[in-house]
C-alpha positions as CSV (number, residue, x, y, z in Angstrom):
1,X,27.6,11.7,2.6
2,X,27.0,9.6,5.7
3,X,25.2,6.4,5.8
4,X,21.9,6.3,7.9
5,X,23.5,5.4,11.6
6,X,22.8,1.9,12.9
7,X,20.4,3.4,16.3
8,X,18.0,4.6,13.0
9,X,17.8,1.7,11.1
10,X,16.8,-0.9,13.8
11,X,14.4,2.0,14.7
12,X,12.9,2.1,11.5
13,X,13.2,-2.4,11.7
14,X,11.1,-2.1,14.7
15,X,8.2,-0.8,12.5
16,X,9.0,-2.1,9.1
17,X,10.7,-5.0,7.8
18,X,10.9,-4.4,3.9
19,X,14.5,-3.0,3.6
20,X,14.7,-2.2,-0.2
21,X,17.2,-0.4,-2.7
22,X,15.6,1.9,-5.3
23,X,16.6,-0.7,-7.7
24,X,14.4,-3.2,-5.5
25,X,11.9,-1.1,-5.6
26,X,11.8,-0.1,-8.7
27,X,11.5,-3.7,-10.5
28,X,8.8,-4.9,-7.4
29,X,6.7,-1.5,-8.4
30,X,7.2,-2.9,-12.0
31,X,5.2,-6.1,-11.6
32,X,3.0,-5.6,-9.0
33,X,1.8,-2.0,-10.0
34,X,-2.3,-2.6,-10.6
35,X,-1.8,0.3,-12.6
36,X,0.7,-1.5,-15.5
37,X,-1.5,-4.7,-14.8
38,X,-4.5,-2.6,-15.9
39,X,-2.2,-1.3,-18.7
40,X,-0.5,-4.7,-20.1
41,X,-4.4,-5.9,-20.5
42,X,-5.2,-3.0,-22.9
43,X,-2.7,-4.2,-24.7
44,X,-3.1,-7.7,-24.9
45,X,-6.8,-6.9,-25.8
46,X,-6.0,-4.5,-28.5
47,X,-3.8,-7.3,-30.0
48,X,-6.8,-9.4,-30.0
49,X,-8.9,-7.5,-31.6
50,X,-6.5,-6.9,-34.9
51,X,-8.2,-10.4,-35.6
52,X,-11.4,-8.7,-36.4
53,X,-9.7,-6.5,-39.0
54,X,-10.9,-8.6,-41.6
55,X,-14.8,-9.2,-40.3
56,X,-17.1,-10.3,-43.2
57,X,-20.8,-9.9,-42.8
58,X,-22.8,-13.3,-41.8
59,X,-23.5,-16.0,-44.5
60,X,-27.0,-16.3,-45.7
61,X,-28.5,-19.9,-46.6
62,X,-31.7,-19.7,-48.0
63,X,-34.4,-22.0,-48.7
64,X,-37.4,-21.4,-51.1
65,X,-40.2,-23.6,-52.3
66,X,-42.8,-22.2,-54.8
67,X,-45.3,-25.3,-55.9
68,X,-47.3,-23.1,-58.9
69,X,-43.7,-22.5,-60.4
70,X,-41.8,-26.3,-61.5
71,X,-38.6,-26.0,-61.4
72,X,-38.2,-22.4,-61.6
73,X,-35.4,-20.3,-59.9
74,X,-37.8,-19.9,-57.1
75,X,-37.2,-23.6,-55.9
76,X,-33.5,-23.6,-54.6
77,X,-31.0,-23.4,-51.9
78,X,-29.6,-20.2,-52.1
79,X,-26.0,-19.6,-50.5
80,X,-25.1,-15.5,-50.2
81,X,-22.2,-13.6,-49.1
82,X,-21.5,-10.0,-49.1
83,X,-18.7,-8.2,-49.7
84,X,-16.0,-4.9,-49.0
85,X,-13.5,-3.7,-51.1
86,X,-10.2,-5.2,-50.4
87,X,-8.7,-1.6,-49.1
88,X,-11.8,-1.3,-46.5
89,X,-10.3,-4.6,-44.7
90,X,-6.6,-3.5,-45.0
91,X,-7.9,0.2,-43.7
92,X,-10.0,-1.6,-40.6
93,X,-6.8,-3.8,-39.9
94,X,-4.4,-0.7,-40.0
95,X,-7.1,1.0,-37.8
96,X,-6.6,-1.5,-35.3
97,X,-3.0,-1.9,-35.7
98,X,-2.6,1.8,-34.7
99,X,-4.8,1.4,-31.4
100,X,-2.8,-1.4,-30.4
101,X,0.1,1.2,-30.8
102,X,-1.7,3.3,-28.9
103,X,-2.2,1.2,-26.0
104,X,1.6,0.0,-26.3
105,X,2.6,3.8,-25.7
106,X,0.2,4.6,-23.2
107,X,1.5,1.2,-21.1
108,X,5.3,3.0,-21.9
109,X,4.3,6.3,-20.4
110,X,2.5,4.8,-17.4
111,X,5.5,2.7,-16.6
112,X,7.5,6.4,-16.5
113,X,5.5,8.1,-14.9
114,X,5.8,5.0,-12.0
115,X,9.6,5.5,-12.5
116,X,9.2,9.1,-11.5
117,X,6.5,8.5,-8.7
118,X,8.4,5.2,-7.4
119,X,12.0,7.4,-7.5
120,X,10.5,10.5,-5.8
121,X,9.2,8.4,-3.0
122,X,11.8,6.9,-2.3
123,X,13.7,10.1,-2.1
124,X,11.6,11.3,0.0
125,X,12.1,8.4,2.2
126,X,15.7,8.7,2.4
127,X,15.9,12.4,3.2
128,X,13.0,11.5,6.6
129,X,15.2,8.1,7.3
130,X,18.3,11.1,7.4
131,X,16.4,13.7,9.1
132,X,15.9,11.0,11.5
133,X,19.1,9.8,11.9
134,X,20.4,13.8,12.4
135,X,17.7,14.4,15.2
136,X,18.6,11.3,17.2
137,X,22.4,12.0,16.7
138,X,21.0,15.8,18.5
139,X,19.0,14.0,21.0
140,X,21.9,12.3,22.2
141,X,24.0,15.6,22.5
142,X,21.2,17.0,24.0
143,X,20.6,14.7,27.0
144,X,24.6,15.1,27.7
145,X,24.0,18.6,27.5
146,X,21.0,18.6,29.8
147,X,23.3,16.3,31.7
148,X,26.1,19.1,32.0
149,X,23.7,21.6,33.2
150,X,22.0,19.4,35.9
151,X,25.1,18.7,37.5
152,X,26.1,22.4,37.7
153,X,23.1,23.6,38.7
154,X,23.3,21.1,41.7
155,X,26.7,22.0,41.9
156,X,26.0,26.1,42.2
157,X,28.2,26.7,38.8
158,X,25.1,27.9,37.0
159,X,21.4,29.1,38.0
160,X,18.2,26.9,36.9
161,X,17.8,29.0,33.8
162,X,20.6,27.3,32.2
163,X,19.0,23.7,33.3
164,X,15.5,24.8,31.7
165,X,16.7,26.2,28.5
166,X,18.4,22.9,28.2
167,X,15.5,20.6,28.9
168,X,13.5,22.9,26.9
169,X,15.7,22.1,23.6
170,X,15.7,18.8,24.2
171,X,12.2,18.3,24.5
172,X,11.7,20.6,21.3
173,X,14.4,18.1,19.2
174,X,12.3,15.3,20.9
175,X,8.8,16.5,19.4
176,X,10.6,17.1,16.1
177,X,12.1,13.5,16.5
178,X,8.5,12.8,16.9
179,X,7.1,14.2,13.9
180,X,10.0,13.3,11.3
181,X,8.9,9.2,12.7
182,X,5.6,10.3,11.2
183,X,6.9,11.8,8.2
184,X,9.1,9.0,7.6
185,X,6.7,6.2,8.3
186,X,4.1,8.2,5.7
187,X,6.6,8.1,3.2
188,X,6.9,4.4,3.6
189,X,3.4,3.9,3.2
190,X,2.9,5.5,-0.3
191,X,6.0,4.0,-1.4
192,X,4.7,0.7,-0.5
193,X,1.0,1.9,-2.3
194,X,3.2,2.5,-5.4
195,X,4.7,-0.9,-5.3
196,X,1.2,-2.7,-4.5
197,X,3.2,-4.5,-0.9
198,X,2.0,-5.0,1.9
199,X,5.1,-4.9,3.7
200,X,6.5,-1.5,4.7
201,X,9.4,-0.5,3.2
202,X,12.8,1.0,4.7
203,X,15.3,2.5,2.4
204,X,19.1,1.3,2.3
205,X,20.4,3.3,-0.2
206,X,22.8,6.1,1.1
207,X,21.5,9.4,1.5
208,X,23.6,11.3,-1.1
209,X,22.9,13.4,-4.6
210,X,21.8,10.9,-7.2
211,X,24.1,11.0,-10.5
212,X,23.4,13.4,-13.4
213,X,23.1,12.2,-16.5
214,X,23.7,15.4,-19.0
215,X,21.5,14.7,-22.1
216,X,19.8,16.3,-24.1
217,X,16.3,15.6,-24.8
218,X,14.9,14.2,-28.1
219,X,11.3,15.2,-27.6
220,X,10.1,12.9,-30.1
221,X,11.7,9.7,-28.1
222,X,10.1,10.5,-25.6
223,X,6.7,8.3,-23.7
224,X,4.2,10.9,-23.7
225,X,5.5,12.4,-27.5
226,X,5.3,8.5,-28.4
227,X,1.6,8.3,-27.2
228,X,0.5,11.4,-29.1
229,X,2.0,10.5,-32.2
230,X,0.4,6.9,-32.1
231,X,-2.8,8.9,-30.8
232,X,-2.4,11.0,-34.2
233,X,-1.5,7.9,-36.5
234,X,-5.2,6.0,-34.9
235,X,-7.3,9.2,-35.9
236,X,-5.4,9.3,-39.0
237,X,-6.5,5.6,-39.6
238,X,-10.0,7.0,-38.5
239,X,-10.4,9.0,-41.1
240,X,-9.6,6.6,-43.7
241,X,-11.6,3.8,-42.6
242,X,-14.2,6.1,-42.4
243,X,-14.3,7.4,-45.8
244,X,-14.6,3.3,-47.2
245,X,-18.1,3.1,-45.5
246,X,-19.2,5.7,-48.7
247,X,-17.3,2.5,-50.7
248,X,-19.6,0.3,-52.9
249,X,-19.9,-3.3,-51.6
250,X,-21.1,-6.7,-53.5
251,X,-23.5,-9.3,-53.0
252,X,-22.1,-12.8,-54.2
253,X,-24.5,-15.9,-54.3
254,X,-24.8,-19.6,-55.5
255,X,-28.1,-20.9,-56.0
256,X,-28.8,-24.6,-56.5
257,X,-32.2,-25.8,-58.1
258,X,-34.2,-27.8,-55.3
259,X,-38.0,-29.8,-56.5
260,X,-39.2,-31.6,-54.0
261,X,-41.0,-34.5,-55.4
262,X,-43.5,-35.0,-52.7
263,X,-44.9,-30.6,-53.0
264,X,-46.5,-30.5,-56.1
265,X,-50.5,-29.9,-54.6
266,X,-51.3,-28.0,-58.2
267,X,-49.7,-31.2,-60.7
268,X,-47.2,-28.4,-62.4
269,X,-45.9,-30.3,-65.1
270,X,-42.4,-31.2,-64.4
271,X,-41.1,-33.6,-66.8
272,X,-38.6,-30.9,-68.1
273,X,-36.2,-30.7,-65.4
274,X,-35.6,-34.3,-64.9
275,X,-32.3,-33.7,-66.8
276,X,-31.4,-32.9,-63.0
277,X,-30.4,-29.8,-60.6
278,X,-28.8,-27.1,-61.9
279,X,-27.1,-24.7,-60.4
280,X,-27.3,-20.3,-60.8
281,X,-25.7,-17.4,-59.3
282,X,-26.2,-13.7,-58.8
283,X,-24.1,-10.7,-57.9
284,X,-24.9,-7.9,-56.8
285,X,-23.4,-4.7,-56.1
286,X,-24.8,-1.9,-53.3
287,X,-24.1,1.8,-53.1
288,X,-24.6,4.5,-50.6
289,X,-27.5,6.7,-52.4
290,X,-28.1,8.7,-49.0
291,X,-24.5,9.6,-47.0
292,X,-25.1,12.6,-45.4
293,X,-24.1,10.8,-41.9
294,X,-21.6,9.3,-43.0
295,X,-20.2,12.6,-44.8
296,X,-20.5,13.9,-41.0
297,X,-18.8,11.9,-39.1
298,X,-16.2,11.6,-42.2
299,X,-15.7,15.7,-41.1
300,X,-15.8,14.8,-37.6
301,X,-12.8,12.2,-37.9
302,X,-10.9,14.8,-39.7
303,X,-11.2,17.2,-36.9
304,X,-10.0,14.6,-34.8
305,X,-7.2,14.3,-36.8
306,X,-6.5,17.4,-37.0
307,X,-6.7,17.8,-33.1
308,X,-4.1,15.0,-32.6
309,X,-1.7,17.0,-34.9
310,X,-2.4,20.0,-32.8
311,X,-1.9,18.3,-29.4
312,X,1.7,16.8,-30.8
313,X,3.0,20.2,-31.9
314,X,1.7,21.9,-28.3
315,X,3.3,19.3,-26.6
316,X,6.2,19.6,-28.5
317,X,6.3,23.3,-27.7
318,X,5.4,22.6,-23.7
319,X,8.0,20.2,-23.4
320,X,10.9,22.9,-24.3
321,X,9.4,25.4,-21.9
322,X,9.2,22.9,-18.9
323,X,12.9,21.2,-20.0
324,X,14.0,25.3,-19.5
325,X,12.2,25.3,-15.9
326,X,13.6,22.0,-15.2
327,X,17.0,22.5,-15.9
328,X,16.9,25.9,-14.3
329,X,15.5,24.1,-11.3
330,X,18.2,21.5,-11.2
331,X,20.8,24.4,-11.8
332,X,19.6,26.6,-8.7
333,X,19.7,23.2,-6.7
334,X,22.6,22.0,-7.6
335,X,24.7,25.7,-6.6
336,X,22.7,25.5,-3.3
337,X,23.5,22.1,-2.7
338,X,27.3,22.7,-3.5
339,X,27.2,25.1,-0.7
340,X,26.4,23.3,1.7
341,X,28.5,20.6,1.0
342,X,31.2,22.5,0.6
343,X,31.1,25.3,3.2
344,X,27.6,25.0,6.0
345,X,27.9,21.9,6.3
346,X,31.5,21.1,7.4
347,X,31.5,24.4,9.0
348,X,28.4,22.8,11.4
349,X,30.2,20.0,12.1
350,X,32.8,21.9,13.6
351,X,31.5,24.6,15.4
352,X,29.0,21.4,17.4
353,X,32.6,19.5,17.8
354,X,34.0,22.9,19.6
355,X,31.1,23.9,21.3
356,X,30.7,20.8,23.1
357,X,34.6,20.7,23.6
358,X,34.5,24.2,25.2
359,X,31.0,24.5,26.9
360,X,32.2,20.9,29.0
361,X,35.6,23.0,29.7
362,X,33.5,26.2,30.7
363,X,35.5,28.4,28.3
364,X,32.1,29.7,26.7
365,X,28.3,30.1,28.3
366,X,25.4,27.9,28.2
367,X,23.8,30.6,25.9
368,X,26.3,30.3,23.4
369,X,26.7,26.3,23.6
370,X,22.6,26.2,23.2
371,X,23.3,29.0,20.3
372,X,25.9,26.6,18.4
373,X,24.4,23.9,18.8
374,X,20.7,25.0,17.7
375,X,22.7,26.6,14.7
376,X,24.8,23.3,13.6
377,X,21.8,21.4,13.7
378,X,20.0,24.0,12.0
379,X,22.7,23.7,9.0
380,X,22.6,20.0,8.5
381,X,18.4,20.0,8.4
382,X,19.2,22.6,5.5
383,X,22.2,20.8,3.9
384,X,19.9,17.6,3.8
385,X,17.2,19.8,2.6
386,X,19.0,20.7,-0.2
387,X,20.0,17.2,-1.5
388,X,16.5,16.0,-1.5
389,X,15.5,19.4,-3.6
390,X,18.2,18.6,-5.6
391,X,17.3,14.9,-6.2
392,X,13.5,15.8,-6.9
393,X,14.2,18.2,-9.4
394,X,16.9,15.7,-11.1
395,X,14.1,12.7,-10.5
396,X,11.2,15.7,-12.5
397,X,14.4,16.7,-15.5
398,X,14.8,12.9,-16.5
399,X,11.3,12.6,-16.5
400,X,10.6,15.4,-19.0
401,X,13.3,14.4,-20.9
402,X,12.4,10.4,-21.5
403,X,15.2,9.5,-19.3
């Protein structure tokens, strides 16, 4: 293919300075994206919080002072603590394990989706950058041509008609020139939104079919089959974690005997308890007499569960339907592409390299010269038409397929 001519890419310099390879582009969209930023958050968060998988309830200190009662067990400081079952910590801790999981595939899948959006942009860069480059290749031809005709209209080898039709094409290929610089500089600017610049970017890569890698797609390798399986694996952990809250828990407390010497407003006899403090403890055990809420939302985290598992297998089954559209897309490209390649667009090369041969030699009319050359030009819009269709539908296949 032929590189982006030098009279485009100062052109394009003069507006932008941020000459960038897809490569580049790629790894700058990769750290600056606000989108992964966002993403690489969730996840340090979630990490965080696998710290509170083992969360015990707040420790009670008591005091209590009863001056009718001596020494009883109602004067003492009283240290409590309640208690979970050792699988409702290890169930919270998985539950938060699997978000984190979550998180981690959902920052995976954002990154390729970027890939996708970043690669597509650029493509789309290239192929205006190109369209450019053809138009102002035409322009040139065009002024010689417009040239040509000026000189034998002054000459009396041709009437004005052949002067106006030429002017008249090269004003068209001059509004067109026009538009493509708007195209092209739009494509820019999203490119550069993608990558979170702020310098406009210009494309140096060379305007040609990106390479095909022919594998086949493992759906379950794949970001968005990674998120739903982790997405099935948290309600999963749900469901469990759920199910302990019907779980007993215990009560566990220390209590130390406490007589203050100076309280004693009814002289209780206390001479027993001068052997000194002593120390008691109590344990306790509680248990869910009334769980019809919890027995709901026990149902409702099993229907979530069961949702993810639905989701992952329609998924699964979407996936083969659009890698059968993809490929088919990539297919009908490809056979397109190889044509012109092979046949319109050589073919357009050549009849413009005769036609301006024989139209300067006056061995064919000014209607046929404007005829080959609106046709050539015609051909190569199309040919590069095709490689960009090609590349998109390439950039959507490896997308699909994890790639």
């Amino acid at each position: 293919m032929r590189r982006l001519s030098i009279s485009a890419f100062l052109l394009c310099c003069t507006v932008a300075s941020g000459a960038q390879s897809l490569s580049e582009c790629l790894r700058i969209a990769r750290e600056n994206n606000t989108g992964l930023k966002v993403a690489d958050l969730q996840v340090e968060r979630a990490r965080k919080m696998e710290g509170a998988g083992i969360e015990l309830e707040k420790t009670e200190l008591s005091l209590s002072q009863d001056p009718t009662s001596g020494g009883s067990p109602d004067n003492a400081v009283t240290l409590s603590q309640k208690f979970e079952l050792p699988g409702a910590y290890r169930s919270k801790k998985q539950m938060l394990e699997a978000g984190t999981s979550v998180e981690v595939s959902r920052r995976r899948l954002g990154e390729s989706e970027l890939t996708r959006d970043v690669s597509s942009a650029y493509a789309s860069l290239l192929l205006w950058q190109h369209l450019h480059s053809l138009l102002a290749d035409n322009d040139s031809l065009l002024s010689e041509f417009v040239n040509t005709a000026s000189i034998r209209y002054r000459n009396g080898e041709s009437n004005r008609l052949e002067l106006m039709n030429a002017e008249r094409m090269k004003a068209e290929n001059s509004r067109q020139l026009r538009e493509t610089e708007n195209r092209m500089s739009a494509a820019s600017i999203l490119l550069q939104s993608l990558m979170n610049s702020s310098t406009p970017i210009v494309a140096t890569d060379d305007f040609q079919c990106i390479e095909d890698h022919d594998d086949p797609m493992h759906f379950d390798d794949t970001p968005q089959a990674q998120l739903l399986r982790s997405e099935q694996l948290l309600s999963e952990r749900e469901l469990k974690n759920t199910r302990y809250a019907m779980a007993p828990s215990f009560n566990v407390g220390i209590r130390r005997q406490l007589v203050i010497a100076g309280l004693n407003p009814y002289d209780v006899d206390r001479s027993r308890f001068e052997g000194g403090n002593w120390m008691g403890f109590e344990i306790g055990v509680a248990l869910p007499l009334f769980f019809g809420s919890q027995k709901a939302r026990s149902a409702a985290a099993k229907l979530d569960a069961d949702i993810a598992r639905a989701r992952l297998e329609k998924a699964r089954t979407s996936a083969q339907s659009e890698l059968q559209i993809a490929e088919n897309a990539v297919r009908l490209s490809r056979e397109t592409c190889l044509y012109y390649q092979t046949e319109g667009l050589p073919a357009a090369l050549e009849i413009r390299r005769l036609s301006c041969l024989e139209y300067e030699a006056g061995e064919i009319s000014y209607a046929e010269h404007i005829q080959n050359l609106t046709s050539a030009i015609a051909e190569e819009i199309e040919n590069a038409k095709a490689i960009d269709a090609l590349n998109q539908a390439l950039i959507s296949l490896n997308f699909i397929k994890g790639q």
